[in-house]
One Martini backbone bead per residue (centre of mass of N, CA, C, O) as a GRO file, in nm:
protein
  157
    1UNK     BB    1   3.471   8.717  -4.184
    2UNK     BB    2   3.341   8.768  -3.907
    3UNK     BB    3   3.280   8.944  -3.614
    4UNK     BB    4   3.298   8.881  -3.260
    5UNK     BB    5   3.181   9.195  -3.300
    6UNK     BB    6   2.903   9.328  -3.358
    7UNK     BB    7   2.716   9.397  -3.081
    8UNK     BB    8   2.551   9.206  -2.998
    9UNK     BB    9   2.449   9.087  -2.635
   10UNK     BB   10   2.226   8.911  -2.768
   11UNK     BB   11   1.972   8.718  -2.878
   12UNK     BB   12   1.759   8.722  -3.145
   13UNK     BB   13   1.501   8.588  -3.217
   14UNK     BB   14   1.598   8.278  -3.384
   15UNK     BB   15   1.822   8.269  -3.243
   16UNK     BB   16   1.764   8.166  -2.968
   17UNK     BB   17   1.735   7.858  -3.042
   18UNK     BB   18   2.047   7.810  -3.054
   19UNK     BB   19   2.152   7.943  -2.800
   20UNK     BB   20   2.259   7.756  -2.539
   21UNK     BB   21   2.120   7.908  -2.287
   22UNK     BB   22   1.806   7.963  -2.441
   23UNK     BB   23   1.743   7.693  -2.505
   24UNK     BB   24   1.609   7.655  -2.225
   25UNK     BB   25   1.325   7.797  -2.217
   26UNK     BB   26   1.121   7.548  -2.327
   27UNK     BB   27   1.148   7.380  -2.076
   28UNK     BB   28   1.103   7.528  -1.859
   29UNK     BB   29   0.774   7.561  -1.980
   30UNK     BB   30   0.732   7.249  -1.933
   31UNK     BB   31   0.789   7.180  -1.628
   32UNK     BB   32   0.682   7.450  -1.478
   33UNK     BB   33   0.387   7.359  -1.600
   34UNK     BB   34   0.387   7.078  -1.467
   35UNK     BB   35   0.428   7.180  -1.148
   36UNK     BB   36   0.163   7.346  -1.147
   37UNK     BB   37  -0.029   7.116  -1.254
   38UNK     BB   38   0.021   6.930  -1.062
   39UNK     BB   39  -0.029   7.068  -0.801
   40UNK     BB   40  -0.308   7.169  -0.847
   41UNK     BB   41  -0.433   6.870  -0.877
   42UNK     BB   42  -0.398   6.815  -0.577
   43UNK     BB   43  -0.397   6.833  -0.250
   44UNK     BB   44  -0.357   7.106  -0.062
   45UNK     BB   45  -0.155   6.973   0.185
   46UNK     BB   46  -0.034   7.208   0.283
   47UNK     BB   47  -0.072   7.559   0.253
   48UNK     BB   48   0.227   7.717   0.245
   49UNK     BB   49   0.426   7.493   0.102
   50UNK     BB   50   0.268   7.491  -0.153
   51UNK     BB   51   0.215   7.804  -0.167
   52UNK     BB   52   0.535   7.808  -0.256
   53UNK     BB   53   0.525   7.635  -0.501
   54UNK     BB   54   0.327   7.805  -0.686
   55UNK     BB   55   0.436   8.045  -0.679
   56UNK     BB   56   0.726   7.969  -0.815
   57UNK     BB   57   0.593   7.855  -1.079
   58UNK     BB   58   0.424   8.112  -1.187
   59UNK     BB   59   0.666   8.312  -1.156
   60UNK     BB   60   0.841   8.171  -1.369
   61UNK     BB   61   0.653   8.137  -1.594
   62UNK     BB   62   0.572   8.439  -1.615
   63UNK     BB   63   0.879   8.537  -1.659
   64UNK     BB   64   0.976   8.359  -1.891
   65UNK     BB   65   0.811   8.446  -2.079
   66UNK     BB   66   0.885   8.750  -2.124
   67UNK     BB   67   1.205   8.664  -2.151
   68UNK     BB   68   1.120   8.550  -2.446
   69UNK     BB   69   0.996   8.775  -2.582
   70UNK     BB   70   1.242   9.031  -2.539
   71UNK     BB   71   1.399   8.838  -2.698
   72UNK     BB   72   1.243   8.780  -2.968
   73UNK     BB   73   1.181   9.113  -3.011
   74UNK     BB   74   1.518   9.278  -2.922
   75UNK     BB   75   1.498   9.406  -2.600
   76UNK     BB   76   1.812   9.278  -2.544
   77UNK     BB   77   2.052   9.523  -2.637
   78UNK     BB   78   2.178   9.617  -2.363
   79UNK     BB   79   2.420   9.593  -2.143
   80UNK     BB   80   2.239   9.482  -1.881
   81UNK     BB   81   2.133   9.213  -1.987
   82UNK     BB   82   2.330   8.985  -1.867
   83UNK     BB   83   2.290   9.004  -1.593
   84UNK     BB   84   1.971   8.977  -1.600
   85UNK     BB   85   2.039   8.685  -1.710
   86UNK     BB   86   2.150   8.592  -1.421
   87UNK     BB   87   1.999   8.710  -1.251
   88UNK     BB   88   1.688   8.575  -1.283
   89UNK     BB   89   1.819   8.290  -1.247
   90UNK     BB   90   1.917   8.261  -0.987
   91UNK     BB   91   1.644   8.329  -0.866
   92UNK     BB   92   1.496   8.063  -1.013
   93UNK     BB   93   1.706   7.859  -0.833
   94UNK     BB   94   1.653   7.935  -0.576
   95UNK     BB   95   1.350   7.876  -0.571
   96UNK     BB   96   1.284   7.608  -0.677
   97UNK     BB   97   1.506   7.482  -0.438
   98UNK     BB   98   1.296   7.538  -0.209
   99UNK     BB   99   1.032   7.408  -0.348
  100UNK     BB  100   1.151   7.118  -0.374
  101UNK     BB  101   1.211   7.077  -0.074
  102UNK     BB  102   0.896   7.130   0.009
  103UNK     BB  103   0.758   6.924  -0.198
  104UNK     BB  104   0.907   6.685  -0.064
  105UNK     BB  105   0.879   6.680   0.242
  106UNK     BB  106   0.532   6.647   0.166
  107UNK     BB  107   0.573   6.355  -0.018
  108UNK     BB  108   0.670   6.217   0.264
  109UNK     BB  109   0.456   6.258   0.457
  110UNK     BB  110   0.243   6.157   0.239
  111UNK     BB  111   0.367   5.855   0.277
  112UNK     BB  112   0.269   5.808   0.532
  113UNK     BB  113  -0.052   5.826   0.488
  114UNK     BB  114  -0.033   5.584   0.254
  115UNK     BB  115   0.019   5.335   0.473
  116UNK     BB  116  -0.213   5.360   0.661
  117UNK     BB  117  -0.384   5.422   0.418
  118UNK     BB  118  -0.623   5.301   0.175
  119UNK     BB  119  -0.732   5.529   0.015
  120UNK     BB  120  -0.730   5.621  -0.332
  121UNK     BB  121  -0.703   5.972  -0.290
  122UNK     BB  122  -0.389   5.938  -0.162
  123UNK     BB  123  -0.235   5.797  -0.405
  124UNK     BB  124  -0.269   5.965  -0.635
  125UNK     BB  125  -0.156   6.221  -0.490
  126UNK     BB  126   0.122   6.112  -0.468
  127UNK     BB  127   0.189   6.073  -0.711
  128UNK     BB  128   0.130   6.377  -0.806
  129UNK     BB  129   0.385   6.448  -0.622
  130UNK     BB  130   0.608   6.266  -0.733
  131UNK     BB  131   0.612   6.422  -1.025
  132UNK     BB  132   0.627   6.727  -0.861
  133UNK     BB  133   0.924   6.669  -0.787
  134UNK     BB  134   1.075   6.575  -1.040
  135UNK     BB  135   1.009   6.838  -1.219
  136UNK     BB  136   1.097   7.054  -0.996
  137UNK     BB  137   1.430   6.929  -1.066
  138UNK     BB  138   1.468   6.993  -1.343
  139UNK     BB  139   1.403   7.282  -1.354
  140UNK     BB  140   1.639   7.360  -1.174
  141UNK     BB  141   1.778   7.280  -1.309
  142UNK     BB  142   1.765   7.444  -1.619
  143UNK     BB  143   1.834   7.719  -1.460
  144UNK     BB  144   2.109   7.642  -1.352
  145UNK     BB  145   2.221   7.622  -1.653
  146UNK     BB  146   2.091   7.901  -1.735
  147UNK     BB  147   2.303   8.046  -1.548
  148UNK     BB  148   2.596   7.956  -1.622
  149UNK     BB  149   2.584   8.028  -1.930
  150UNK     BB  150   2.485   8.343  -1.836
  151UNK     BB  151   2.737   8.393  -1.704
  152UNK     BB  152   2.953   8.330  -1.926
  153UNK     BB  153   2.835   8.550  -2.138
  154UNK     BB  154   2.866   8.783  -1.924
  155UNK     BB  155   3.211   8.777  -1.940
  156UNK     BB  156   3.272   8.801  -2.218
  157UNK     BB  157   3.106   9.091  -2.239
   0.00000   0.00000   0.00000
């Protein structure tokens, strides 16, 4: 029988790939590419709020790079690491979780001018912010999932 004190503090290699709350790396860099990838290809009107919208979806999508390398390449063996992977999670789902609510926000301003306007290139980008709002909260949920599992796992170690 293996012993449950191994010395290992997080999984290291392909364990990421089975371990709870890391298996949610890889949607983690699929939906906030895709919130990246949406806000980029719309009009970006206003210019602050979306502003910051970018930013955070670029923020976490390298920052989650990073900690999935570091992760797989076992880098993440010291007693500190358990923290720094709720404190990171936790700080990309305040971020992400403020980036939804102003992405929402100007999503609905932007359907009062479709409602107005006739123009077919208003109506293409509000589409593409509806779905840039979804993947967004989809996104924080993801983050959020991965925080509290990091949470509990950090708990316990």
């Amino acid at each position: 029988m293996a012993s449950t004190t191994s010395g290992d503090v997080l999984p290291t290699g392909g364990r990421i790939f089975t371990s709870i709350p890391d298996v949610f790396f890889i949607p983690e860099f699929v939906f906030g590419g895709l919130v990246w990838i949406l806000v980029a290809s719309t009009l970006v009107e206003p210019d602050n709020p979306l502003g910051w919208v970018m930013f955070v979806s670029v923020f976490c999508f390298v920052l989650t790079t990073l900690w999935f390398f570091i992760f797989l390449c076992g880098g993440n063996q010291s007693s500190i690491w358990p923290s720094l992977d709720v404190g990171y999670h936790f700080v990309a789902v305040v971020f992400y979780l403020s980036a939804s609510v102003d992405l929402a926000y100007i999503t609905i301003l932007a359907g009062r001018v479709v409602q107005i306007s006739s123009l077919p290139g208003f109506l293409k980008n509000y589409r593409l912010d509806i779905s840039a709002v979804v993947m967004s909260y989809v996104a924080t949920l993801l983050y959020f999932l991965h925080a509290i599992f990091s949470a509990i796992r950090w708990k316990r170690s």
